[in-house]
N, C-alpha and C positions, 0 to 999 in steps of 0.2 A: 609832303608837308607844306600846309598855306605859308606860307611868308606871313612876315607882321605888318605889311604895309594895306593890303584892303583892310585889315581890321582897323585900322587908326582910320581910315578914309572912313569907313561907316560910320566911326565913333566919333567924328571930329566933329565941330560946332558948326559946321556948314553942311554935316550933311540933313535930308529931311527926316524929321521924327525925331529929331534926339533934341536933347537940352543942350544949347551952348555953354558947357562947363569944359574947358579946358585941363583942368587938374586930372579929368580923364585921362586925357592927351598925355598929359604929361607922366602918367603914371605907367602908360604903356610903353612908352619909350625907356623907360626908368626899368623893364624886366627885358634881358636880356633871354632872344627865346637859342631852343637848345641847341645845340650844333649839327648841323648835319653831320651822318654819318652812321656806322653802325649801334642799334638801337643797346641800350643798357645789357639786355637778356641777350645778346647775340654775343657780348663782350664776357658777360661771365659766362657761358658755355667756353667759350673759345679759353678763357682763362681756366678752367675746371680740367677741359681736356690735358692743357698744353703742361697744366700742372700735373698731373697724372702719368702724362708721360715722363716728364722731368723725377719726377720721383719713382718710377718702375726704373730709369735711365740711371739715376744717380746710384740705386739700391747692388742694381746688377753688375756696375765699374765698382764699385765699393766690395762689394761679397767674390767678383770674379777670382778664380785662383790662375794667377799669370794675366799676359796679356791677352785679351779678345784678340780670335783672327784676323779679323777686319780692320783693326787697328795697324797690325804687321804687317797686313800685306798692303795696304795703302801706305804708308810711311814708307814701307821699300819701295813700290813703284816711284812716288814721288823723288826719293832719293836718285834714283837711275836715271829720270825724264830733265830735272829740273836742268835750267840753262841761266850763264849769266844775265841777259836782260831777264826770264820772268823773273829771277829774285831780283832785280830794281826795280821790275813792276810791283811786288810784291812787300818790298820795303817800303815803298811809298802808298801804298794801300794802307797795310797796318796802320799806319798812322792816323788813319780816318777810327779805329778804336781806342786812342788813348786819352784816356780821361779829361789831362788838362787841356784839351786839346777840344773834345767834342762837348763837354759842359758849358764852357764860356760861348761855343757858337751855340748854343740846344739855347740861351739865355737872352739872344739876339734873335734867334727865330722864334719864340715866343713873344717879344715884346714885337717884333713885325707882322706876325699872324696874326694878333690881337686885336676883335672885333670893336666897334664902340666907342671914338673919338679916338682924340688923338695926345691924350692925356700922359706925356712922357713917365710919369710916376707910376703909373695903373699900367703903364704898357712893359715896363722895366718890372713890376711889380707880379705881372704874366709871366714875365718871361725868367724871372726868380724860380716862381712857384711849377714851373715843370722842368727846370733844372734839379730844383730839388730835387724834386716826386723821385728824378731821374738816377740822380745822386743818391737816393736812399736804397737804389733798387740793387747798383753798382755794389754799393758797400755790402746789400748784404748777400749778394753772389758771392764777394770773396770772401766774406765767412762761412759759406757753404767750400768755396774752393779751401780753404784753409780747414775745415773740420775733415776733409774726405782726405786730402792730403796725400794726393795721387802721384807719383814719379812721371816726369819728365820724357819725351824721347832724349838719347845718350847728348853730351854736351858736343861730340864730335862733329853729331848731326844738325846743327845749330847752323843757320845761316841768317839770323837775326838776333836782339837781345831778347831776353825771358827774365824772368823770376818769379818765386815764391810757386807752388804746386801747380800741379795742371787738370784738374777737373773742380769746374767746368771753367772754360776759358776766357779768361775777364775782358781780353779786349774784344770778341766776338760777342759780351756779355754790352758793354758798353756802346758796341755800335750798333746792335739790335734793338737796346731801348733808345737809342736815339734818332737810329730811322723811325722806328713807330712813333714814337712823340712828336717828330717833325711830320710826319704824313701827318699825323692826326690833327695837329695844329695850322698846317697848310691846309689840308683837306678841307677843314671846317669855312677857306672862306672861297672854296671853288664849286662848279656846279655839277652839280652829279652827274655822271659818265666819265666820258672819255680822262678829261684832266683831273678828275680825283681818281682815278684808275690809274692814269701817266705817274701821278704820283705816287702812290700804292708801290706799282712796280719798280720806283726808282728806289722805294725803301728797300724792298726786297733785293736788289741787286747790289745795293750798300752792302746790308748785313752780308751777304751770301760772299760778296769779296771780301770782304775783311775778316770773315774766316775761312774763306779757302789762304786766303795773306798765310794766317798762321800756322799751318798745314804745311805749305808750300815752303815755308821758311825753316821748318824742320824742329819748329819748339813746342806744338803737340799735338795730338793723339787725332786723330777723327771725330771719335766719340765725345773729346772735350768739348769740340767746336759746337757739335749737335746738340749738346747739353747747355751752352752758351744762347746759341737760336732761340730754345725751349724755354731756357728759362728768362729772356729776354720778353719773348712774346707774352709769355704768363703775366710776368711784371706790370709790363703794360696795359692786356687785357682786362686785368684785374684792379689798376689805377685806374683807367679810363672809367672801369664801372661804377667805383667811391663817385668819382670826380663828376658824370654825368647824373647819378643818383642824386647828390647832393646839388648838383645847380637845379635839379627839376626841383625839388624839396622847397628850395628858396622861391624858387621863378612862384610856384604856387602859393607860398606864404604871402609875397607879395600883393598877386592879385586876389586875394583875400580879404585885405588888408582896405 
């Protein structure tokens, strides 16, 4: 994708051929162009699938009669292996999923990522509006977790705090859209390869810890964790596609205009 700066150099009042009208100038600058990054249609596929799965995933723990295998034989393995330092490793991982925690920072990397002067209001006012986004997604995971209304592993087995149901898992749920939000927001003002890839995969090794956290700490399932990922990703795929849709919609109105 060109950058916007040879366009404004053609279009400027010094270059040859053109009329020296600045309001040009000035109007180009005034359209923010679109973010680098995955294109609209690659975000809603990625959201269609991830939703797809999420709902075969949710259907199957909901209608299953007893526990899935795979849930029991991983919860006992974990229960045999674990050691006092990984559960303080694991105790302090979790914490990178809990809401009041990763919101208020999701609200500070937004206003830092934030392309386009340096306007503390508009940068603060970025970094609102993907907190929300983030916030809206959170909430309605736990009313998915609260409709299905899944049982816990036993409270024995607990080597961390829990509450309220366990499928799918809110703080895996919580730190999945907040890795993707922050890559996406980082992403957008780094150059494509390597260091939007370095960040990519720091998001993936976020989420993926902080739910092995909840796993390892013994407050739930496998399954819950996987369905937390899924439906994290979906969330996001599917915001980033409004949220890109819509600033193209505008960027074009403008140069219309």
């Amino acid at each position: 994708m060109n950058s916007p700066e040879p366009v404004e150099e053609l279009l400027s009042p010094t270059a040859p051929g053109h009329p020296a009208d600045s309001a040009v100038v000035v109007d180009l600058k005034q359209v923010s162009p679109p973010a680098p990054g995955p294109r609209p249609a690659v975000l809603a596929a990625v959201a269609a699938g991830g939703g797809l799965c999420f709902l075969v995933l949710t259907v199957w723990v909901d209608r299953h009669a007893g526990l899935p295998a795979i849930d029991r034989s991983v919860h006992s393995w974990v229960l045999e292996h674990r050691t006092g330092p990984s559960l303080t490793v694991a105790r302090a991982v979790t914490w990178g999923g809990v809401t009041t925690v990763v919101l208020p920072a999701l609200v500070a990397v937004g206003a830092v990522a934030r392309t386009g002067g340096r306007d503390l209001r508009r940068r603060l006012g970025a970094g609102m509006l993907l907190a929300g986004v983030a916030s809206v997604g959170v909430y309605l995971g736990l009313r998915v977790n609260a409709w299905i209304g899944r049982a816990r592993p036993s409270v024995a087995d607990w080597a961390g705090t829990a509450g309220g149901p366990s499928f799918p898992s809110g703080h895996t749920t919580t730190a999945t859209i907040f890795a993707t939000s922050c890559a996406w927001a980082i992403g957008a003002r780094l150059a494509a390869g390597w260091p939007r890839r370095a960040v990519w995969i720091g998001a993936v090794v976020y989420a993926g810890l902080v739910g092995w956290s909840r796993v390892w700490l013994g407050v739930h399932w496998p399954t819950d964790v996987i369905g937390g990922w899924l439906y994290g990703l979906t969330w996001y795929s599917a915001s980033s596609t409004l949220i890109l849709v819509a600033r193209g919609r505008a960027n074009r109105r403008r140069l219309s205009q």
